[in-house]
N, C-alpha and C positions, 0 to 999 in steps of 0.2 A: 205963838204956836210953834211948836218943836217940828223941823223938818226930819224925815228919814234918812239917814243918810245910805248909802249903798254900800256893800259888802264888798268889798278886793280882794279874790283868793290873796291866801297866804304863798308868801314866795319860800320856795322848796329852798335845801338844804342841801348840800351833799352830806353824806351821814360820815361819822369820825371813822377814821382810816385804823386798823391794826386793834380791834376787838375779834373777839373769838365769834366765832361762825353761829355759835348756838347766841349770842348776843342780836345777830341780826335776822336770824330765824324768829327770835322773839319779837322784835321788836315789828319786822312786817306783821304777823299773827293777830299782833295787837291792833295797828293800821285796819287790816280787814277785817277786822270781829267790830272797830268803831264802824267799819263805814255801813257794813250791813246792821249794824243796832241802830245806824242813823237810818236808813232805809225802812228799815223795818217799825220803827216809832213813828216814820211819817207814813204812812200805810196804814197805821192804825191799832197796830200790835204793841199795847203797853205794859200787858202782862209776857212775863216772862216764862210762866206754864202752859200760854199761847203758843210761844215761838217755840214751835218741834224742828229737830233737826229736818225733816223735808220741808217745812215753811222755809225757812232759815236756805235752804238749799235751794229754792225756787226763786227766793229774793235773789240770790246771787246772780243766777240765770240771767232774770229781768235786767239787772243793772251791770253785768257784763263782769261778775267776779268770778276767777277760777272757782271750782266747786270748794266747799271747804270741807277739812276732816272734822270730824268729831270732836275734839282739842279746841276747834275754834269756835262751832258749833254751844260749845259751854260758856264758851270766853263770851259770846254775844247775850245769852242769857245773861250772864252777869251781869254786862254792861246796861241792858235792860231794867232789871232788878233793881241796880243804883239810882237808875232816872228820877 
């Protein structure tokens, strides 16, 4: 019989030094549209014409993410969509 074994956050990164500013704009954007699609699929939201930008904005709330714009709002759908 196969034991479970436990999950160990991933050890953070410092992020590469001397990319341009729209590089790291992206890349958080991207961060919070995974963390709320993960939120958001545990909850129960697997369709992606479900999550309305005020769902999507209330999840944030709940799990303590700055409000998102619209730009990421879409970017969560996607990631959704993909699942």
């Amino acid at each position: 019989m196969a034991t479970a074994s436990t999950a160990r956050p991933v050890q953070k990164k410092p992020l590469p030094a001397g990319l341009p500013r729209e590089w790291y704009e992206s890349h958080n954007r991207r961060l919070k549209a995974m963390r709320l699609a993960i939120s958001l699929l545990d909850s129960g939201t697997y369709d992606a014409k479900r999550a309305t930008n005020r769902k999507i904005r209330t999840m944030a709330v709940r799990t303590g993410i700055h409000r998102p714009s619209n730009v990421t709002c879409k970017m969560v759908r996607a990631f959704i969509k993909d699942s």
